[in-house]
C-alpha positions as CSV (number, residue, x, y, z in Angstrom):
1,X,57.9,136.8,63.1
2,X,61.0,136.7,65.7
3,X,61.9,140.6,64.7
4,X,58.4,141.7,64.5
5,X,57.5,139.6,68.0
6,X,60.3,141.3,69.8
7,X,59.5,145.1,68.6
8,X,61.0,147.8,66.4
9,X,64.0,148.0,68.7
10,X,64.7,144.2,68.2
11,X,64.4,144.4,64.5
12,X,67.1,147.1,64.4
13,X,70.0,144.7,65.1
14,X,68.6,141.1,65.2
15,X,68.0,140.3,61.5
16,X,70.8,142.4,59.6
17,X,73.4,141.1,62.4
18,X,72.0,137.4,61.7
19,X,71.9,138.1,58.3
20,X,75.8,139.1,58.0
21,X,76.9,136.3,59.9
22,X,75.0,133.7,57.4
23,X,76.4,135.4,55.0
24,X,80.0,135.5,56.0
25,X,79.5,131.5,56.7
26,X,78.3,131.3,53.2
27,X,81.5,132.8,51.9
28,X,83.7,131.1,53.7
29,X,82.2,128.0,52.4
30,X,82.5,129.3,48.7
31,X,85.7,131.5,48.5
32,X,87.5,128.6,50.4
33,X,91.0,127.3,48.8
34,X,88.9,128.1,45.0
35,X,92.3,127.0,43.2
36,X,93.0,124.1,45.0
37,X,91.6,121.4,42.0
38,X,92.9,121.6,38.4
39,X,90.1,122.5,36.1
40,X,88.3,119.8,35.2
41,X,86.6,119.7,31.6
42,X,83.3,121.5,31.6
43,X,85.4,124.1,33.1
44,X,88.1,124.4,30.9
45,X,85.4,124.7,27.8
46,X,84.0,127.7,29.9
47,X,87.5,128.9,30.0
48,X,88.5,128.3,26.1
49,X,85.1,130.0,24.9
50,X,85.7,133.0,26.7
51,X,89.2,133.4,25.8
52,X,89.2,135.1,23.2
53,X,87.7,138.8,21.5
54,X,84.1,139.7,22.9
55,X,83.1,138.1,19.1
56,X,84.6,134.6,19.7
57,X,83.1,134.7,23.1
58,X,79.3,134.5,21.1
59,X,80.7,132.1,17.9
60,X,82.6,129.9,19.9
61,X,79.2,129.7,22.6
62,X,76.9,129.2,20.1
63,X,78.5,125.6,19.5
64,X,77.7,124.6,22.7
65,X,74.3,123.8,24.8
66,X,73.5,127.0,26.6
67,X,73.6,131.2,26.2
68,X,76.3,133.1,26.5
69,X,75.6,135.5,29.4
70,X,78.2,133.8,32.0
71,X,81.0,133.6,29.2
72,X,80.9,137.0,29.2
73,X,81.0,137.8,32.4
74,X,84.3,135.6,32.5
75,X,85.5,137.6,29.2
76,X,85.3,140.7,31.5
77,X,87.0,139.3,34.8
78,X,89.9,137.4,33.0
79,X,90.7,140.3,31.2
80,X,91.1,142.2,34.6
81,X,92.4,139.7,36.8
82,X,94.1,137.2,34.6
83,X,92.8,133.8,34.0
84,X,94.2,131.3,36.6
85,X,91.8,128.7,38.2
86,X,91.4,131.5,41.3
87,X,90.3,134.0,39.5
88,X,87.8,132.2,36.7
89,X,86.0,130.1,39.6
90,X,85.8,134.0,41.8
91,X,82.5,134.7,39.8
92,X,80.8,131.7,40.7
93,X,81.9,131.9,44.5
94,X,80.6,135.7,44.0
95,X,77.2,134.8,42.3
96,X,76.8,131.9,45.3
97,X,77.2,134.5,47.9
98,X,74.6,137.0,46.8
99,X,72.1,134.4,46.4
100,X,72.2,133.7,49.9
101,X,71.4,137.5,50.4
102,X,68.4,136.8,47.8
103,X,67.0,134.1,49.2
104,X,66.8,135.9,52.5
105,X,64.9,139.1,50.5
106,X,62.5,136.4,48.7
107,X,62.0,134.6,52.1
108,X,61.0,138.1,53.3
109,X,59.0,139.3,50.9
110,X,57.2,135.6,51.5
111,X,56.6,135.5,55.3
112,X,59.0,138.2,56.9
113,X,62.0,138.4,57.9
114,X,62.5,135.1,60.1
115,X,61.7,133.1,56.8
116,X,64.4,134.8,55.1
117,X,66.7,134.2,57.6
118,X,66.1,130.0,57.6
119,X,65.5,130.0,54.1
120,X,69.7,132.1,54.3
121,X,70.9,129.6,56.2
122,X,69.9,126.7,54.8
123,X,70.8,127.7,51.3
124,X,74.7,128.8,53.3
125,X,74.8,125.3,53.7
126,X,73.9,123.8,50.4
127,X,75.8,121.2,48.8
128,X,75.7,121.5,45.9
129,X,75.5,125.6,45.6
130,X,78.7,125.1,47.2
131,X,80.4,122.9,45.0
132,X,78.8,125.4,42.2
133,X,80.3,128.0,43.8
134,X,84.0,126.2,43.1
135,X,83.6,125.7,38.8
136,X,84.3,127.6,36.4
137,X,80.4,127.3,34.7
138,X,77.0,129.3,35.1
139,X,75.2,127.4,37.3
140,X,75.8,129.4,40.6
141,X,75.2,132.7,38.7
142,X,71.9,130.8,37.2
143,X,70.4,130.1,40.6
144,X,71.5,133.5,41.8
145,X,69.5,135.1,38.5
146,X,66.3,133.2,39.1
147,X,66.1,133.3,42.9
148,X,66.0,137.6,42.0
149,X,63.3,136.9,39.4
150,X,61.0,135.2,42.0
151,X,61.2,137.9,44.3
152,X,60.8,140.5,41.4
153,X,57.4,138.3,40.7
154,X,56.6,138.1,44.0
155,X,56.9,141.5,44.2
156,X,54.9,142.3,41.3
157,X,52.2,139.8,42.7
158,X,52.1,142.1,45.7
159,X,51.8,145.8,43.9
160,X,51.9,145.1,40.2
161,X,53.4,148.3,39.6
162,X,55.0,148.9,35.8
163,X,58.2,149.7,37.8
164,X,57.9,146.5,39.3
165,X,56.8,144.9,36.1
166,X,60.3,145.8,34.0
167,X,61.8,144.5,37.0
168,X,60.3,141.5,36.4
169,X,61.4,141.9,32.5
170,X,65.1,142.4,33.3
171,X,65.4,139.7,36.2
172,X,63.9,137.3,33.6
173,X,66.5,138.1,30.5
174,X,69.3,137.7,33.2
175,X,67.6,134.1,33.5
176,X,67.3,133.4,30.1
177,X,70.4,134.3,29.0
178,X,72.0,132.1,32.2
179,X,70.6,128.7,31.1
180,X,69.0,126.3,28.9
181,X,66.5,125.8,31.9
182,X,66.3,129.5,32.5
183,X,63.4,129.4,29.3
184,X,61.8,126.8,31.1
185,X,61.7,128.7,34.2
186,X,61.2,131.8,32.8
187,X,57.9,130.1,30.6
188,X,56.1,128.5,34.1
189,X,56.3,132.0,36.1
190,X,55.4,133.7,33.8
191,X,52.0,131.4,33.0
192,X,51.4,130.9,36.2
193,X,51.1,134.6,36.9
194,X,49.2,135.2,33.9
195,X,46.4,132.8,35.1
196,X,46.9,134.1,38.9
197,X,46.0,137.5,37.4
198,X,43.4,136.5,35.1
199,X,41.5,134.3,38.1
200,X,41.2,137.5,39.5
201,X,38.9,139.3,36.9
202,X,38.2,142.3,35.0
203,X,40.1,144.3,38.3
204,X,43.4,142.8,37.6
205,X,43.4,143.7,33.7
206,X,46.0,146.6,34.2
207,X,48.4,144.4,35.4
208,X,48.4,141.6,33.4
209,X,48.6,144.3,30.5
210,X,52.2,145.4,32.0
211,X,53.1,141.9,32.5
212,X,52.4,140.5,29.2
213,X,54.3,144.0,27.8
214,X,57.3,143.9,30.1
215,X,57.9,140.0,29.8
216,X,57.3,140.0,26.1
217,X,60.4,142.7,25.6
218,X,62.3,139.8,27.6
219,X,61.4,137.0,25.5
220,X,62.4,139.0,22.0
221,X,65.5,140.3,23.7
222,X,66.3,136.4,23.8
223,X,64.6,135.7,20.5
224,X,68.0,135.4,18.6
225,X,69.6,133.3,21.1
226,X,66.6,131.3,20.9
227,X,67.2,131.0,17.4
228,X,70.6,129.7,18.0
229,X,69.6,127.0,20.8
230,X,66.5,125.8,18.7
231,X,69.7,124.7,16.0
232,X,71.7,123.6,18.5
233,X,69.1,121.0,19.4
234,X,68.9,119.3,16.7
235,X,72.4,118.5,16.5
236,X,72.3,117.3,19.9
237,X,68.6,115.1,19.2
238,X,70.3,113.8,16.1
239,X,73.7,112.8,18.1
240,X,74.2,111.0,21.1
241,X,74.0,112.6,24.7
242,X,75.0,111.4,27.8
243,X,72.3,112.0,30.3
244,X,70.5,108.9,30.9
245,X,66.8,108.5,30.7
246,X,65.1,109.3,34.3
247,X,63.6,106.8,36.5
248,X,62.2,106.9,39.6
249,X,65.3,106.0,41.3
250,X,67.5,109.1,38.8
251,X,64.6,111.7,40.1
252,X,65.5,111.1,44.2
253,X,68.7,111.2,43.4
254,X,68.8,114.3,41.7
255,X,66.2,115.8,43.8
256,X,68.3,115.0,47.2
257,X,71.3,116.6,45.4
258,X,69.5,120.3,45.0
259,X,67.6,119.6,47.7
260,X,69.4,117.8,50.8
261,X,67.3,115.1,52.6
262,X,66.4,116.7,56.0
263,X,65.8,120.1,54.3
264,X,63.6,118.1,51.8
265,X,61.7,116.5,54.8
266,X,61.2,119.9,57.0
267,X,60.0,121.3,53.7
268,X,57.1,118.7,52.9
269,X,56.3,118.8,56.5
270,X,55.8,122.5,56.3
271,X,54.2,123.0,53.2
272,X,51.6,120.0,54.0
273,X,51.0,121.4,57.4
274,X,50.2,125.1,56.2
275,X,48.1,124.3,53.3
276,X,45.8,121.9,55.7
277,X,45.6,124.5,58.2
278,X,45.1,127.7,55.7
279,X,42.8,125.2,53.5
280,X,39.8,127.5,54.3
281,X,42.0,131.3,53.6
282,X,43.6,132.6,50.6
283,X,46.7,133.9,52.6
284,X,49.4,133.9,50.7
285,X,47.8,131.1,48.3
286,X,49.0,132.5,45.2
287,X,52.5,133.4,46.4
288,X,52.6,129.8,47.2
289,X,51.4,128.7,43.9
290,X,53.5,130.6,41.9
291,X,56.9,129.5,44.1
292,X,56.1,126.1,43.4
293,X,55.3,126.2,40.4
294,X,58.5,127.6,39.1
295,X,60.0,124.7,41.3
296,X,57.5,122.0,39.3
297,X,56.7,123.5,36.2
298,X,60.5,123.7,35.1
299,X,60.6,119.9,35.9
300,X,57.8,118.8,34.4
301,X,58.9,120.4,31.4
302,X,62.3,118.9,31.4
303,X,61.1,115.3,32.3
304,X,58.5,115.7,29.2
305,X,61.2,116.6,26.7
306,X,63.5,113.8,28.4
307,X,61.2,110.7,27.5
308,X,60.0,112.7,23.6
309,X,63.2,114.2,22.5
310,X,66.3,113.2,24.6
311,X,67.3,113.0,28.2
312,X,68.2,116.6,29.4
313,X,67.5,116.2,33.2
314,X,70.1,116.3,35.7
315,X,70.7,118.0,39.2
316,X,73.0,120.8,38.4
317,X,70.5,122.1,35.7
318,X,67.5,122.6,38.5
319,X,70.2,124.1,40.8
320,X,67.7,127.3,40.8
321,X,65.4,124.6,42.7
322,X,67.4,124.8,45.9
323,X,67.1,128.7,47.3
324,X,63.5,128.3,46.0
325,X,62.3,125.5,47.7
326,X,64.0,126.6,51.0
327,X,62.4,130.1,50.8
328,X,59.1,128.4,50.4
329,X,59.4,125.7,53.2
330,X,60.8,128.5,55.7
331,X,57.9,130.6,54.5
332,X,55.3,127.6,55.0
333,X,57.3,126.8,58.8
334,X,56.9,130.8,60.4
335,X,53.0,130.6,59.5
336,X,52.3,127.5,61.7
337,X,51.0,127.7,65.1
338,X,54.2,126.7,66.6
339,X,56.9,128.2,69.5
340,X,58.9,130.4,67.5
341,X,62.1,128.7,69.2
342,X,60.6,124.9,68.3
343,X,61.0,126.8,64.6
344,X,64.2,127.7,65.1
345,X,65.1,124.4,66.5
346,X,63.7,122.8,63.6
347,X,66.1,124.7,60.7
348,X,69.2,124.2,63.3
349,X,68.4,121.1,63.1
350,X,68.3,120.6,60.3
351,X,71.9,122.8,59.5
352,X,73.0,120.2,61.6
353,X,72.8,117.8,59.0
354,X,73.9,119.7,56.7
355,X,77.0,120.7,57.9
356,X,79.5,117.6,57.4
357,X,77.8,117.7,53.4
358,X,78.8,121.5,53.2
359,X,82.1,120.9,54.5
360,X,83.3,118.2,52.1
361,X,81.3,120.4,49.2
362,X,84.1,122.5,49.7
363,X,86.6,120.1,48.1
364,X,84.7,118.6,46.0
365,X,86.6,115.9,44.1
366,X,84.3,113.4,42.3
367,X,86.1,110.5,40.3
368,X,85.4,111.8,37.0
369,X,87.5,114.7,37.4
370,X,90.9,114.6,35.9
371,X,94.1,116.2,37.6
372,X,95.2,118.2,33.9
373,X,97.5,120.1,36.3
374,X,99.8,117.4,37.2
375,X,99.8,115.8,33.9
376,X,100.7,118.6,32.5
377,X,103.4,119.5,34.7
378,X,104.8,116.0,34.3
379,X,104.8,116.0,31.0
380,X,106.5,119.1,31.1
381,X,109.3,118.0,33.0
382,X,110.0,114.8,30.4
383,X,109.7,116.6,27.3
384,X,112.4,117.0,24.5
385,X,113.1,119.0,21.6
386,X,111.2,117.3,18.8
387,X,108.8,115.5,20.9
388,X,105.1,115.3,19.5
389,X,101.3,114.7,21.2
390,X,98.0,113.9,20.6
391,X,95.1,114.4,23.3
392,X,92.3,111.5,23.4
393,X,89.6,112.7,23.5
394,X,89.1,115.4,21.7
395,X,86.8,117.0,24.8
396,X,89.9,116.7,26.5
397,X,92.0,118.9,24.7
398,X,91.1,122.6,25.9
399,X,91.7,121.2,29.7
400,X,95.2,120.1,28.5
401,X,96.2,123.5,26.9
402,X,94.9,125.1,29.7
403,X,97.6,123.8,31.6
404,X,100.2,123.3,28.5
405,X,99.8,126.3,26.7
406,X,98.9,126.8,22.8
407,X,100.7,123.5,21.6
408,X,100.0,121.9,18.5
409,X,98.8,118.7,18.3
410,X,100.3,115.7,16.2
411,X,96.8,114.9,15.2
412,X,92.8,115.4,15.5
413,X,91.9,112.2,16.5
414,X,88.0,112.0,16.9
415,X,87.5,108.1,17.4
416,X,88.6,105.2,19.5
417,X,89.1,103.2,16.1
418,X,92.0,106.3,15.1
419,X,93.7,106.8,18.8
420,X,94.6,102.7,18.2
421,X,95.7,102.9,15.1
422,X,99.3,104.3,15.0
423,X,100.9,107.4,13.8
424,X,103.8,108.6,12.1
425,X,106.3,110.9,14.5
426,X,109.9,111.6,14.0
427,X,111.4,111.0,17.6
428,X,109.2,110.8,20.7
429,X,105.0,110.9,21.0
430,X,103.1,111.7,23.7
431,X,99.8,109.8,24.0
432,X,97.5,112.0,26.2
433,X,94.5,110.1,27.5
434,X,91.7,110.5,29.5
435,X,90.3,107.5,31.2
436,X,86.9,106.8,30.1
437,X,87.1,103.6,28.2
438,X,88.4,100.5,30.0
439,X,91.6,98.8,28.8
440,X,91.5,101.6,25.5
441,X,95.3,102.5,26.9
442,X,96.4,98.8,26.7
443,X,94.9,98.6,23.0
444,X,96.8,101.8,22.5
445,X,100.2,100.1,23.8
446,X,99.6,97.0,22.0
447,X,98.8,98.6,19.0
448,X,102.4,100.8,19.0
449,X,104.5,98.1,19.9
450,X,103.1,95.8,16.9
451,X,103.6,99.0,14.8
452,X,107.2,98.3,16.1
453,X,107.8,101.5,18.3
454,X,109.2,101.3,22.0
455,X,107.0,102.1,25.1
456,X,109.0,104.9,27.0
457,X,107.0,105.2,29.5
458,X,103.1,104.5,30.8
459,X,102.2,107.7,33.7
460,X,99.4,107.4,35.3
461,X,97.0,110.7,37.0
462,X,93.9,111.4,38.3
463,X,91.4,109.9,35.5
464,X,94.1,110.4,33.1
465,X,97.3,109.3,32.0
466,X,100.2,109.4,29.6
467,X,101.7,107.2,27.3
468,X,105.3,107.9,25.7
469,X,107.2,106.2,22.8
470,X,109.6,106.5,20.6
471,X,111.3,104.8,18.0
472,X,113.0,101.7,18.0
């Protein structure tokens, strides 16, 4: 290792000095301009479910897809520092940060600290931690949680300890309350250190005693959310979902978003080149299984559900893949016979590449997102006494009150079939439309005027638009 080849004195300064200024790179990255982009859906259901009492926060969760753990956290900060698009993305950017402090602690308790430094800096420059890092949902805190239970594993691996075991217990509720994914996770460390532990015979039986113990607590503390996800999915398998079936093609894509494609190549390279070399020892062998396991097994299980049940694979959701798979290729890099320097070289390198990708993460814009902000605000300047709106569709309307406040709505209008067909208003209405169909706002128009009202005006935003008429 660079701080252990260069003595005590070396280590001293070297690796917490490196370490800072990673760090401080990393939040620059993921503090920078966080309220520049109006909240874009997703986000503003995060927002609506946790603004409420600590009760709705649970209730109004349970309809959704995922546990409640992040909602509260953003229960907590809004009701101390308000609830403006700065201040709800804060704990992601937060949560983004640390994680690049984790992955340096799991890098080290992999290979020492030079790992933990590339495996820091690579994950500084992530993508699509970044962009994480700027919404308002849990993935950033999700990654964070299950980079911390690898290391507590790891950790447990190394002196299985029952201190170190309800570590283990209480890093693994954090990820199962963070995530659908966080079960799956959560299920393929967990197995995968139960048969590391029972390979090793009769000696090992203490430990795998406290593990089964500490991570059974962790699985009935989530027991009852469990319960609530398990109903959840089967409204979802009986409805319609829009994640598409994987292919080949969907996988690379998705994989190259967690996992960028240099740091995807120096990775491979790595891993292939230690296990050929270390065929022959056990050194860190069962570190190394269990780190990619939790990468693969998590996958596997996703991609099995996707083709029996319904399509639930997508990049964000194996977010925790990233800080993972970096700790384990820079672990894999330091343990080949190489110059320390040509390492170095390598993962510079490699930031190289990254560094145009991390910059425009930072104002991440993709076409899908809607500007609610200036809608709103345009809207706002038009309106009159009287006037009435409906919001199409219905996914759309917590994003709009975000920005509008607690209006009411003309109408609950579920359907492209009822948004055509028109409705009764005493002086003005304001159609308020997201674009996801093709031509639905010229059916919309046509449909008025034949009703024999007068197009006011046709305003067009960011993915979304508005529609005004009145009376003839």
């Amino acid at each position: 290792m660079w701080a252990q080849s260069r003595g005590q004195k070396h280590t001293h300064w070297f690796v917490p000095v490196a370490l800072m200024l990673i760090a401080a790179v990393a939040a620059t990255l993921r503090f920078w301009d966080l309220g520049h982009r109006s909240l874009w859906i997703d986000e503003a259901y995060s927002w609506f479910q946790a603004n409420g009492t600590f009760a709705e926060v649970f209730t109004r969760t349970a309809s959704d897809n995922y546990p409640p753990l992040h909602n509260m956290v953003l229960w907590a900060v809004s009701g101390v520092f308000g609830d403006s698009e700065t201040a709800l993305r804060a704990p992601s950017a937060v949560f983004a940060t640390l994680n690049v402090v984790a992955v340096f602690l799991l890098g080290c308790r992999l290979a020492g600290p030079a790992a933990g430094l590339l495996a820091a800096l690579l994950l500084a420059l992530s993508p699509i931690e970044i962009e994480q890092a700027h919404q308002v949902r849990m993935y950033a805190m999700f990654s964070l949680a299950a980079t911390l239970h690898l290391w507590a594993m790891l950790g447990f691996l190394e002196r299985p300890s029952m201190r170190r075991a309800w570590l283990c217990a209480v890093t693994g509720t954090v990820v199962l309350y963070s995530h659908l994914y966080g079960t799956f996770l959560f299920a393929a460390s967990a197995v995968t250190l139960t048969a590391i532990l029972l390979a090793r015979g009769w000696p090992a039986r203490g430990a795998l005693l406290r593990l089964i113990a500490t991570q059974s607590v962790a699985a009935i503390i989530f027991l009852p959310w469990l319960v609530v996800l398990a109903r959840r999915a089967m409204t979802v398998v009986d409805g319609s979902f829009w994640i598409p079936l994987p292919d080949a093609g969907y996988l690379l894509e998705n994989t190259l978003r967690v996992i960028p494609a240099p740091a995807a190549i120096l990775i491979l390279l790595a891993l292939a080149a230690w296990i050929v070399l270390h065929s022959r020892r056990r050194e860190g062998g069962a570190a190394i299984l269990l780190m990619l396991l939790a990468i693969l097994g998590p996958l596997a299980i996703a991609l099995a559900l996707s083709f029996a049940v319904k399509p639930i694979l997508i990049d964000r959701y194996m977010i925790f893949a990233g800080p993972l798979a970096f700790a384990l290729g820079a672990a894999a890099l330091v343990r080949l016979p190489v110059p320390q320097l040509l390492q170095a070289a390598a993962v510079l390198a490699v930031a190289g590449f990254m560094l145009l990708p991390a910059r425009a993460a930072v104002s991440f814009d993709p076409p899908w997102f809607s500007d609610w902000r200036a809608l709103v605000a345009g809207q706002k300047s038009m309106m009159r006494e009287g006037d009435s709106t409906v919001v199409f569709p219905p996914n759309a309307v917590h994003a709009y009150r975000y920005y509008a406040g607690p209006v009411e709505l003309a109408a609950d209008l579920q359907t492209p079939e009822e948004i055509v067909r028109p409705l009764q208003f005493e002086t003005r209405l304001w159609i308020v439309q997201r674009l996801t169909q093709p031509g639905l706002g010229d059916e919309i128009v046509a449909a008025y005027l034949a009703a024999g009202h007068r197009l006011v005006g046709r305003y067009d935003f960011k993915n979304c638009s508005l529609i005004l008429f009145s009376h003839q």
